[in-house]
C-alpha positions as CSV (number, residue, x, y, z in Angstrom):
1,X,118.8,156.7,-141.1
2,X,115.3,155.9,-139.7
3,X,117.0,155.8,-136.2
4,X,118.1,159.5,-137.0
5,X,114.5,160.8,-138.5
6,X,113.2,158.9,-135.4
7,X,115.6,160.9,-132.6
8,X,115.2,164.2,-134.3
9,X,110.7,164.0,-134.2
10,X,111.4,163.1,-130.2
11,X,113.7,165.6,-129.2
12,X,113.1,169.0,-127.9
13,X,113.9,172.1,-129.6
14,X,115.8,173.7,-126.2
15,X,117.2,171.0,-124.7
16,X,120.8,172.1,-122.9
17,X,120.5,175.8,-125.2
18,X,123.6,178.0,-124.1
19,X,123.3,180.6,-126.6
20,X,120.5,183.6,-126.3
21,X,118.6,185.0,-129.8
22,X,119.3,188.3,-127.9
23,X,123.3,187.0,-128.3
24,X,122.1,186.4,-132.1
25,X,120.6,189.3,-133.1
26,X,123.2,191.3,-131.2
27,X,125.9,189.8,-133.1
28,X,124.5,189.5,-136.5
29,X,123.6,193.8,-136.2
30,X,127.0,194.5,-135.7
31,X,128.8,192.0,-138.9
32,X,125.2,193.7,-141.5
33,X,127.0,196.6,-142.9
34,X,129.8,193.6,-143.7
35,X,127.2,191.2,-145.2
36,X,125.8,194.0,-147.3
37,X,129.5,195.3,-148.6
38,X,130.0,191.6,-149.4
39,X,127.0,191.4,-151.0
40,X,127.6,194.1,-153.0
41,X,130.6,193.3,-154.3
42,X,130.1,189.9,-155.3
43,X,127.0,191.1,-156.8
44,X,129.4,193.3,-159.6
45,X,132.1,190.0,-160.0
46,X,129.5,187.4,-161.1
47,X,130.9,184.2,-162.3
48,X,129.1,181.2,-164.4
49,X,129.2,177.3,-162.7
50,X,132.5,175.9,-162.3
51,X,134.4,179.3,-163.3
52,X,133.8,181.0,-160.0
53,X,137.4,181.6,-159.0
54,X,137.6,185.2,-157.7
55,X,134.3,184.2,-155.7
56,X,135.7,181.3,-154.6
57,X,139.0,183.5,-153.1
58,X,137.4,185.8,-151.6
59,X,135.3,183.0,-149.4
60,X,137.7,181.2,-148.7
61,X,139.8,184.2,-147.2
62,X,137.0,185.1,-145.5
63,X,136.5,181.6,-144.0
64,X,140.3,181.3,-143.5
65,X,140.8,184.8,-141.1
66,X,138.3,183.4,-138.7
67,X,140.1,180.5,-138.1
68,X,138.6,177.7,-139.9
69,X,139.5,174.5,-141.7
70,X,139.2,175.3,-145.4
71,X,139.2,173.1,-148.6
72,X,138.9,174.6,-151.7
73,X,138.5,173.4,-155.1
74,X,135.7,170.9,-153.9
75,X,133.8,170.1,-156.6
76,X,136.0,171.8,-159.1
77,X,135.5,175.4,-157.3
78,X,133.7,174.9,-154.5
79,X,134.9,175.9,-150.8
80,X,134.1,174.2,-147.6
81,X,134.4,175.7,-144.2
82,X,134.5,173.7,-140.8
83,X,133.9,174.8,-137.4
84,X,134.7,172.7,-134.6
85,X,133.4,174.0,-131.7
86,X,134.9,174.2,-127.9
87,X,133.6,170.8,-127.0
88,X,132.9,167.5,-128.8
89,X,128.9,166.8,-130.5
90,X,126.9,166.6,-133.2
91,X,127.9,167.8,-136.4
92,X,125.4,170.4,-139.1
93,X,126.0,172.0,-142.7
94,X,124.9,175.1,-143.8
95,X,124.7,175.7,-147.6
96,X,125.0,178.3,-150.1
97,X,125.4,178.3,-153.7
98,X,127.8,180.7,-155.7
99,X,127.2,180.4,-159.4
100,X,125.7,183.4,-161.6
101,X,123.8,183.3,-164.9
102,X,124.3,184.6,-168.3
103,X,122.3,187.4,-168.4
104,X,122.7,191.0,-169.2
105,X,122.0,192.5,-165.6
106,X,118.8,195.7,-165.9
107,X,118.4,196.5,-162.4
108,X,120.2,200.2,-162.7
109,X,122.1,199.8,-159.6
110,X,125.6,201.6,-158.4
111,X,126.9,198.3,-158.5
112,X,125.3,196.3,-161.2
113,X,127.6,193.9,-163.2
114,X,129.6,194.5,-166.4
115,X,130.8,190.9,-166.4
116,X,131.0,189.0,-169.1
117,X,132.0,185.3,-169.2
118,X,131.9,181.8,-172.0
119,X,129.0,180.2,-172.3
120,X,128.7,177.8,-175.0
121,X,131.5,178.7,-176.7
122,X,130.7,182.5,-177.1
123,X,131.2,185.8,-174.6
124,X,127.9,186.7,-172.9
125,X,126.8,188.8,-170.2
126,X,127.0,187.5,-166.5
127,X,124.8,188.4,-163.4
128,X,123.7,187.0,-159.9
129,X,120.3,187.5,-161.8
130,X,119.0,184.7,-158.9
131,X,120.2,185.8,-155.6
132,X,123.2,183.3,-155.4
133,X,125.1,186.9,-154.2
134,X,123.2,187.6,-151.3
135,X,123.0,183.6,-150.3
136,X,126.9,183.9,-150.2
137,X,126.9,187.3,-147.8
138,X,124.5,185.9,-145.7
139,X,126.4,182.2,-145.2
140,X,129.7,184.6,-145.1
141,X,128.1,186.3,-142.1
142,X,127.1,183.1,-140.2
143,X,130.4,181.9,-140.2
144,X,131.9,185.0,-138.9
145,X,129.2,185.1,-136.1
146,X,129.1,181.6,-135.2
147,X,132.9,181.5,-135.5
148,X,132.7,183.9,-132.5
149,X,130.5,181.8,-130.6
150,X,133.1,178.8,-130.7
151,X,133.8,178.5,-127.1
152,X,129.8,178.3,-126.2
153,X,129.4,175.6,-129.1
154,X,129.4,171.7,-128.8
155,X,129.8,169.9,-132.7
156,X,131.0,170.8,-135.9
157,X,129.1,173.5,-138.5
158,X,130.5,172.8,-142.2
159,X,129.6,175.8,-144.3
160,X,129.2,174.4,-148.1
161,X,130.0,177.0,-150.5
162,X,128.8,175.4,-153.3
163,X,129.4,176.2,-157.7
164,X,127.2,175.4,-160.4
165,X,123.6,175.1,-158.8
166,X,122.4,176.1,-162.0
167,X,123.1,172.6,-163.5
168,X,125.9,170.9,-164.9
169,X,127.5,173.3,-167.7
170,X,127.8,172.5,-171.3
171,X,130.4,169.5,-171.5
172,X,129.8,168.6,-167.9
173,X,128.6,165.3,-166.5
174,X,126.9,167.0,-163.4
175,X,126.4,169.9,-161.4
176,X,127.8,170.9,-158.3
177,X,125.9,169.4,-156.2
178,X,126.2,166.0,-157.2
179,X,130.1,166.6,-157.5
180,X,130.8,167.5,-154.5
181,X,129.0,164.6,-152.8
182,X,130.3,161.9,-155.6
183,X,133.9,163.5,-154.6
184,X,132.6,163.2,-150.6
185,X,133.1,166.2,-150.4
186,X,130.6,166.3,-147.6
187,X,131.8,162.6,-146.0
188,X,134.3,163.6,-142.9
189,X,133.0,165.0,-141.1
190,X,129.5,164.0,-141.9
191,X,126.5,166.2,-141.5
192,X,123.7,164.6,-139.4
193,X,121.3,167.5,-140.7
194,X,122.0,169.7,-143.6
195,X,120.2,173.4,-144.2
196,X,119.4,175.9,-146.7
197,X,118.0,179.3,-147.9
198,X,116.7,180.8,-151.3
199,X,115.6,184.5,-152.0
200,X,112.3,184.8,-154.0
201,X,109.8,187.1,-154.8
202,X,107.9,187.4,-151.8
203,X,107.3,190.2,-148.6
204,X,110.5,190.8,-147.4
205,X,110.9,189.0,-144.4
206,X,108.6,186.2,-144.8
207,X,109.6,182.7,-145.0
208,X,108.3,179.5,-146.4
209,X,108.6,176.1,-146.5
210,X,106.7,172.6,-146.2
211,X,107.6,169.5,-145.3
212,X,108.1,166.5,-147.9
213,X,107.7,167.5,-151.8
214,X,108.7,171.3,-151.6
215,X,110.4,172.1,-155.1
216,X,110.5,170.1,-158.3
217,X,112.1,167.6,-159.8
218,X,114.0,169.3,-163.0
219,X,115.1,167.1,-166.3
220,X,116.7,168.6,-169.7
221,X,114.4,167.0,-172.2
222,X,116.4,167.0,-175.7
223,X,114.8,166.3,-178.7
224,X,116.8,165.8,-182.0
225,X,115.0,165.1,-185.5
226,X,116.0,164.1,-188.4
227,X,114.5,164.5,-192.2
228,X,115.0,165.5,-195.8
229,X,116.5,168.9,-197.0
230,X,114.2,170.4,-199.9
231,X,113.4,173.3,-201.6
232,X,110.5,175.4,-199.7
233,X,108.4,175.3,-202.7
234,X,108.2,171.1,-203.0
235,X,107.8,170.1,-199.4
236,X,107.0,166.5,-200.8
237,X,110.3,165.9,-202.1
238,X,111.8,166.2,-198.5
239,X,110.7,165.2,-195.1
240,X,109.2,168.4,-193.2
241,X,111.0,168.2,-189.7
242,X,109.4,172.1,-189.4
243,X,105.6,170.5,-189.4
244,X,107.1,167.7,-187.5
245,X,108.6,170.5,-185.0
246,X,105.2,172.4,-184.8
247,X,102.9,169.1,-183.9
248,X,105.6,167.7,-181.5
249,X,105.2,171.0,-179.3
250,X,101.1,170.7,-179.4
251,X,101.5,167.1,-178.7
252,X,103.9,167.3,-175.2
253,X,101.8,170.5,-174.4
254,X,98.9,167.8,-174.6
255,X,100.5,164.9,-172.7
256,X,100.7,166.8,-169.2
257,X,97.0,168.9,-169.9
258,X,95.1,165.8,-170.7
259,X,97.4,163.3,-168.7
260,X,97.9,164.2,-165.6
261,X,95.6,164.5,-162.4
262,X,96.8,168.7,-161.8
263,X,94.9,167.9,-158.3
264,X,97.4,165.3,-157.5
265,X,100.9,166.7,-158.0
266,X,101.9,169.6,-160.5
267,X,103.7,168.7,-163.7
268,X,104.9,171.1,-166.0
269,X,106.6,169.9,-169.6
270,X,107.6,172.7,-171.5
271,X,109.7,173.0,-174.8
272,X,111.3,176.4,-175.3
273,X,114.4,176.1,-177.6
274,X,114.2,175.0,-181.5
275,X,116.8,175.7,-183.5
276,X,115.8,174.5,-187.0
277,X,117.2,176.0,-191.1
278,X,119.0,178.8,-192.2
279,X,117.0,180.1,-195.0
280,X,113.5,181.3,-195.3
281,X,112.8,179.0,-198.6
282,X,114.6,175.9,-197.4
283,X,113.2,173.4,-195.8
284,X,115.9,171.6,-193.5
285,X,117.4,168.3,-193.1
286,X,117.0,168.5,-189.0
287,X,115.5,170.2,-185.8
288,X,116.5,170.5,-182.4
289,X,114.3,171.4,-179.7
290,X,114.9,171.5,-176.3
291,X,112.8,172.2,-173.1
292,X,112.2,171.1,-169.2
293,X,110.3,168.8,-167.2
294,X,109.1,169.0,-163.8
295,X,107.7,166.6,-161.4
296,X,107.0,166.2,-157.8
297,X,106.4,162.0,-158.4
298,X,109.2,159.6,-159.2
299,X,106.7,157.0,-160.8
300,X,104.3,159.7,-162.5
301,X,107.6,161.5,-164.2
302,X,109.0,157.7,-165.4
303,X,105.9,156.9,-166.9
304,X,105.4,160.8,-168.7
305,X,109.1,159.8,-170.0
306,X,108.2,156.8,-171.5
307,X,105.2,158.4,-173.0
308,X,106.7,160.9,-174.2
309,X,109.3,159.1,-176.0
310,X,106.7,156.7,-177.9
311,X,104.5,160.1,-178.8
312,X,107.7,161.6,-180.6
313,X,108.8,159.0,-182.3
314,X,105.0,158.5,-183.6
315,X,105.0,162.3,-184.6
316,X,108.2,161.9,-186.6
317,X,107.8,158.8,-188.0
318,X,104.2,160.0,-189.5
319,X,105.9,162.7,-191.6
320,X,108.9,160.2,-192.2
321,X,111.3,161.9,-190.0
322,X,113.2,159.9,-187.2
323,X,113.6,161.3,-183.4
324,X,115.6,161.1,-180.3
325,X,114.7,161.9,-176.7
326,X,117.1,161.9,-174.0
327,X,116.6,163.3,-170.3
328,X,118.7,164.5,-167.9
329,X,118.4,165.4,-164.5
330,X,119.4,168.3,-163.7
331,X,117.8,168.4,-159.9
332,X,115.8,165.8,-157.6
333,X,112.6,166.8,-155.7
334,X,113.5,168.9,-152.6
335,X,111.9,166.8,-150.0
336,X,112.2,168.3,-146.9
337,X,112.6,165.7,-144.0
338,X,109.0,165.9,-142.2
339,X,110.6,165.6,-138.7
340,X,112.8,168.3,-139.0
341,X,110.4,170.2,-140.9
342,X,108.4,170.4,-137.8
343,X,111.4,171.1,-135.5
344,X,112.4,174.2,-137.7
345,X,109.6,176.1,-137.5
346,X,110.0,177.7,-134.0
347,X,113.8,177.8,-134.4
348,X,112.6,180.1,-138.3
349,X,110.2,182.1,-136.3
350,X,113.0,183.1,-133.3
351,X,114.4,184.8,-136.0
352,X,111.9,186.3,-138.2
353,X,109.4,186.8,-135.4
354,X,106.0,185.4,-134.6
355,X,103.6,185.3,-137.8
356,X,106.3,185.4,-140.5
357,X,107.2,181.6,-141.3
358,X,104.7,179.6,-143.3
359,X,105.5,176.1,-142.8
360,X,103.0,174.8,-144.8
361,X,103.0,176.7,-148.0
362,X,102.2,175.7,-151.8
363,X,104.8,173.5,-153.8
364,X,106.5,174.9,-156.4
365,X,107.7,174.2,-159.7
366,X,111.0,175.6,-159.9
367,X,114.1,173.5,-158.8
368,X,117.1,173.2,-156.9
369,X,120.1,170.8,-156.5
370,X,120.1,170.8,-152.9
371,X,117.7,168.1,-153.5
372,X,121.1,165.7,-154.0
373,X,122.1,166.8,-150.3
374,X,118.8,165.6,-148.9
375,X,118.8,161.8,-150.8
376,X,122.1,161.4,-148.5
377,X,121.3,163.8,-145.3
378,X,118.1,164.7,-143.8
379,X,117.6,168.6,-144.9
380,X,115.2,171.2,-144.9
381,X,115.3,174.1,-147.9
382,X,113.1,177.1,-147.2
383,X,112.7,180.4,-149.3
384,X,113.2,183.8,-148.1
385,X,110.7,186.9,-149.0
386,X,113.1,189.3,-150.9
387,X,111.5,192.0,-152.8
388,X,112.0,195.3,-152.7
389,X,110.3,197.9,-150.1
390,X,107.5,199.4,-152.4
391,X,107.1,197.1,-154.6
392,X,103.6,194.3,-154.6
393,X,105.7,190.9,-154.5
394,X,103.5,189.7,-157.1
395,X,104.7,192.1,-159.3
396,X,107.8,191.8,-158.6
397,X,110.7,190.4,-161.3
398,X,111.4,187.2,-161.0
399,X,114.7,185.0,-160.7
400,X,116.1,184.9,-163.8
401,X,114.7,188.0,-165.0
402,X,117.6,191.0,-165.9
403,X,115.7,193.0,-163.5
404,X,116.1,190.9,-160.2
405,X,117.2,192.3,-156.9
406,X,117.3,191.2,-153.4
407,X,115.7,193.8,-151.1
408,X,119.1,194.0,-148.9
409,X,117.1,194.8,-145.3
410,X,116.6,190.9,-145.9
411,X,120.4,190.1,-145.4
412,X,120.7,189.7,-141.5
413,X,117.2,187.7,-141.2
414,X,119.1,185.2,-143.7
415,X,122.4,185.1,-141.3
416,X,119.7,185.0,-138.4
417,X,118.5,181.6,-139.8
418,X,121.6,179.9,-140.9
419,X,122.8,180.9,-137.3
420,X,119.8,179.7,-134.6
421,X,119.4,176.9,-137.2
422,X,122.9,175.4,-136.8
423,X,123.1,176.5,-133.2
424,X,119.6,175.0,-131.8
425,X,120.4,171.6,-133.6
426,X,123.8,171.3,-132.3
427,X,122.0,172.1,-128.6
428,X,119.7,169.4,-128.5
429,X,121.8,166.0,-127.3
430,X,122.3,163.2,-130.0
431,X,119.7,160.6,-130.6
């Protein structure tokens, strides 16, 4: 691996380049009305992590007519397309994710979703309310532009098409990710470099990235408690896991204000479920509360765990209660490799054009599980500007939000990327 890291800082960016940006561009106008209708109508058939069954069809059809090798259920439903090229060399993955959200989609659009789907054991409302839609169009596109570049390329391009970004659904041990890498799903053949895209809020166009620490580490913090039913009116005859509840939250909100050094790497610990009682007089036996954690150290966020732990259990066990607190990963740090950090940036800005990549931009606390990839293969994640013409990007609604939408001018400069990325790495000769 350090031989690899070390070949990839020393080589440079052109070496034996056969295909043209001009070629690129060219290509990618004609397939955009494609990548938009694809777009669109994944965008109204949104399916949660590890039910995505139609999407999965209709990529794999997709990646099937241009004449790839295609394996399906990967990682329960995830699809992987291969592209060997014309002549023997190197070998690069381009990833995508394909999961949706339960959320009841507000954007007003002709083809907003009506989707509904099982979360939790009840019918809810589905939509790509995080861009996972467009990611899918725009990896759809490269493949069908790079598969027509076969006889200029040397190496193999896997395109990962991959389910449950999200995290691991209720009942599941992980998400898909980590599946399809524990299934080796990625293992023959094996990336030497492995790239990736996310829409955001931001001027449509735009990229950014930095090298090392990028996006947080996420963890599920759970926190069960335990006490004494009684009756609203004689809180001393029970144990109060409400009051418990209440100074828990203002103690973990103090743990990461009082600390942690916010000039040395940003933590956020947030609790934002309880679910405690069912009547307004009785005071119940238990409390559940549940929330997220994220970190951008792997010693700092060990030690916040361990402190966090013994500060519950104190909490509780001053009103009598008893606690649990169990954390799960749900995503790594995104830590983009530094030396091809550096060797992305003119291969980003051939296709956006001069002045639109920052590669050195702000961390950020949000997450992703393409983190997994990058503990196994060296990787760079970068975030695409995607909001809509009109509309001040810091104003505009966030992933997650009902009202989300992915300006669509944005789709080609995302097939641009994945396309010149894969391309200019399989150009330059092996370390």
């Amino acid at each position: 691996m350090a031989a690899l890291v070390a070949g990839l800082g020393a080589l440079p960016m052109t070496a034996q380049a056969q295909v043209s940006a001009t070629q690129v561009h060219a290509a990618v106008e004609a397939l955009t009305p494609q990548v938009v209708a694809w777009r669109r109508d994944l965008h109204q058939h949104p399916e949660l992590g590890f039910a995505e069954v139609r999407t999965a069809g209709v990529i794999a059809d997709h990646l099937r007519s241009l004449g790839l090798e295609v394996r399906t259920e990967v990682g329960k439903t995830g699809v992987i397309g291969i592209l060997r090229g014309a002549r023997p060399g190197r070998t690069v993955a381009l990833r995508s994710d394909m999961d949706a959200l339960p959320v009841r989609e507000a954007t007003g659009l002709d083809f907003a979703s009506t989707a509904t789907g099982s979360y939790l054991g009840e019918t809810v409302p589905v939509a790509h309310a995080c861009g996972h839609d467009a990611h899918m169009a725009m990896l759809m596109g490269a493949a069908s532009v790079l598969s027509g570049m076969k006889d200029q390329i040397s190496g193999t391009i896997v395109f990962v098409f991959q389910p449950a970004e999200e995290g691991a659904p209720p009942g599941e041990p992980m998400g898909g990710a980590a599946l399809i890498l524990h299934e080796g799903g990625l293992d023959d053949p094996r990336p030497e470099a492995i790239f990736g895209l996310h829409v955001v809020p931001g001027e449509a166009g735009t990229i950014a990235y930095r090298p090392r620490g990028f996006m947080a580490a996420s963890d599920r913090v759970d926190i069960q408690l335990k006490g004494r039913q009684t009756h609203g009116a004689w809180p001393w005859k029970g144990v109060d896991v409400i009051a418990a509840t209440a100074q828990i939250i203002n103690t973990i909100n103090t743990l990461t204000a009082r600390t942690v050094d916010p000039t040395t790497t940003p933590t956020v610990f947030t609790l934002a479920t309880i679910d405690a009682g069912v009547r307004y007089n009785i005071i119940p036996d238990s409390a559940a509360l549940s929330g997220t954690l994220r970190t951008f150290d792997v010693a700092q966020r060990e030690d916040l765990v361990k402190r966090a732990e013994a500060a519950v259990g104190h909490v509780a066990a001053s009103f009598g209660a008893t606690a649990e607190l169990t954390v799960k990963q749900n995503a790594a740090l995104v830590f983009n490799d530094e030396a091809l950090s550096a060797w992305l940036q003119p291969v980003l800005e051939e296709a956006a054009g001069e002045g639109q990549v920052n590669g050195a931009t702000t961390p950020t606390t949000i997450a992703e599980d393409f983190s997994f990839y990058q503990q196994k293969i060296p990787g760079v994640f970068y975030h695409l500007g995607a909001t809509p013409d009109g509309v001040p990007a810091d104003q505009a609604a966030p992933n997650h939000s009902p009202a989300f939408d992915v300006n669509e001018k944005v789709l080609p400069l995302g097939v641009r990327t994945h396309v010149l990325s894969a391309l200019r790495f399989l150009e330059r000769p092996a370390p």
